[in-house]
C-alpha positions as CSV (number, residue, x, y, z in Angstrom):
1,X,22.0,9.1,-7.7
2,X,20.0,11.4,-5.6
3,X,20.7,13.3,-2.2
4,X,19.4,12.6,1.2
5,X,17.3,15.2,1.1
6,X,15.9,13.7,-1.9
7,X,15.1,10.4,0.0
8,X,13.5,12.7,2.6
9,X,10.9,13.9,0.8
10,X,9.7,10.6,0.0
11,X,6.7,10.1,3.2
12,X,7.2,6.0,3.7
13,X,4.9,4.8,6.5
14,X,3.0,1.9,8.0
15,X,-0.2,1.1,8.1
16,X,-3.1,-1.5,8.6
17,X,-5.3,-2.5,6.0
18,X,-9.0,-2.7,7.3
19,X,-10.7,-3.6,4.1
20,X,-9.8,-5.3,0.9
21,X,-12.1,-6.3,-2.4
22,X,-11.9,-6.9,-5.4
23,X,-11.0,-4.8,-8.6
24,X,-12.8,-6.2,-11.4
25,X,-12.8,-2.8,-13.7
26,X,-9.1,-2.8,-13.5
27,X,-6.9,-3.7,-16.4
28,X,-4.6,-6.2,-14.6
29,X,-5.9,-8.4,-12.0
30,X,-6.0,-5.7,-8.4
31,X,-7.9,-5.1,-5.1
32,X,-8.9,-2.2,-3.6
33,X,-7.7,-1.8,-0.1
34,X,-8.5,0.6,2.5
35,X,-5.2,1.1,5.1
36,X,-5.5,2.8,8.7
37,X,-2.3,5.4,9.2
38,X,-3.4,5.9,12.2
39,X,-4.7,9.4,13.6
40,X,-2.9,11.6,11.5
41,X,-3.4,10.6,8.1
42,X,-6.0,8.7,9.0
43,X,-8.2,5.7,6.5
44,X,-6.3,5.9,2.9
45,X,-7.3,4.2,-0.3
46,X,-4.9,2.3,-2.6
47,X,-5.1,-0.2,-5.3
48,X,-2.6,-3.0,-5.5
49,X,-2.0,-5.8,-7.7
50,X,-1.1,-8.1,-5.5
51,X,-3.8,-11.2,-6.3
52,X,-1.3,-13.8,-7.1
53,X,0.0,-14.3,-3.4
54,X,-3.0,-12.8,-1.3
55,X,-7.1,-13.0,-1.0
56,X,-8.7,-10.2,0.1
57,X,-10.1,-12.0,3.6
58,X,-6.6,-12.6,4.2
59,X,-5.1,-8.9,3.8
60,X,-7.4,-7.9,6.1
61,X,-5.6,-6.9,9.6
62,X,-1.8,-7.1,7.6
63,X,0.1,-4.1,8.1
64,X,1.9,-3.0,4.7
65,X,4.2,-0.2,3.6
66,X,3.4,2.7,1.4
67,X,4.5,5.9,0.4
68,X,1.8,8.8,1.4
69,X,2.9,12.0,-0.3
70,X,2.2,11.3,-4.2
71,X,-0.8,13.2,-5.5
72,X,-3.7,10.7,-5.8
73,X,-3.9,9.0,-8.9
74,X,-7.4,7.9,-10.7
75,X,-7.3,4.2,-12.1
76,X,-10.3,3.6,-13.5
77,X,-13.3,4.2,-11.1
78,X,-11.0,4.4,-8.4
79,X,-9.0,6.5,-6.9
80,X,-5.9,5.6,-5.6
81,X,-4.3,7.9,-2.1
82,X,-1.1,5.9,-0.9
83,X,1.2,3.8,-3.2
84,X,1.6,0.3,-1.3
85,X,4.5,-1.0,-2.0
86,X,6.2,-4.8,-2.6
87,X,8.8,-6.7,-4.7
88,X,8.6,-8.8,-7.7
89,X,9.0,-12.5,-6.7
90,X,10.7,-15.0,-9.6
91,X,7.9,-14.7,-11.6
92,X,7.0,-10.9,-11.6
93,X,4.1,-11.2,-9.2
94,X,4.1,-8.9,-6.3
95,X,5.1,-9.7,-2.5
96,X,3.9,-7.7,-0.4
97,X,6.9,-5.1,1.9
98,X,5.7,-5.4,5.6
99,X,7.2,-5.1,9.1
100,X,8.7,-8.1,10.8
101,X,6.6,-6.8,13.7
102,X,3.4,-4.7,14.8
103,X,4.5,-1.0,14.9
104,X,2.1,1.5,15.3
105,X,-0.2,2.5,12.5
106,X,1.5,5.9,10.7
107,X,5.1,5.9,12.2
108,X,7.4,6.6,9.5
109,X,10.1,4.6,8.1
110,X,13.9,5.9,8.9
C-alpha cells in the first residue's frame, strides 16, 4: 500500500498528441508521439506501443493521459519525456486511457 502523499507525487496530466509516426528501430511494434501539455510543460515526447488498436493519422488530435514527472528514459534512438498510459485489452494489446471529454491541454488529474 502506499500513502496519499505517495500518489501525490505521481504528475498525471492531459494532453493532445500533435504528431505520431512510426517506430521502426524499436524492439516491439511502437510510435513516436509528440503530445501538447499545454503552456506549462509545453510539446513532450513519448513512445507508446499502442499499434494494435491505433494508426498514427488517427492519433493525431486525441487527447491521452500520461504521467510527466519520471526522468526521461532513452529507448533506442529515442528519447522518451512522458509515460502515456493505457490498459491491456483481452489480448494484452494496449488501449489507450483518455478523457470522456475535451479538457484543457496540461490540467492535472485529481
Amino acid at each position: 500500500m502506499i500513502t496519499y502523499d505517495d500518489f501525490t507525487k505521481v504528475d498525471i496530466r492531459v494532453g493532445t498528441i500533435v504528431e505520431a509516426e512510426e517506430f521502426p528501430e524499436a524492439r516491439r511494434p511502437a510510435y513516436k508521439l509528440k503530445v501538447d501539455f499545454g503552456s506549462e510543460l509545453g510539446l513532450k515526447k513519448s513512445s507508446a506501443q499502442i499499434t494494435e488498436h491505433y494508426e498514427p493519422g488517427n492519433l493525431v488530435g486525441k487527447q491521452v493521459i500520461a504521467v510527466v514527472n519520471f526522468p526521461p528514459k532513452q529507448i533506442g534512438p529515442a528519447l522518451s519525456e512522458v509515460l502515456v498510459l493505457g490498459l491491456s485489452d483481452g489480448n494484452g494489446d494496449i488501449v489507450l486511457l483518455r478523457p470522456d471529454q475535451k479538457v484543457p491541454n496540461g490540467h492535472k488529474m485529481h
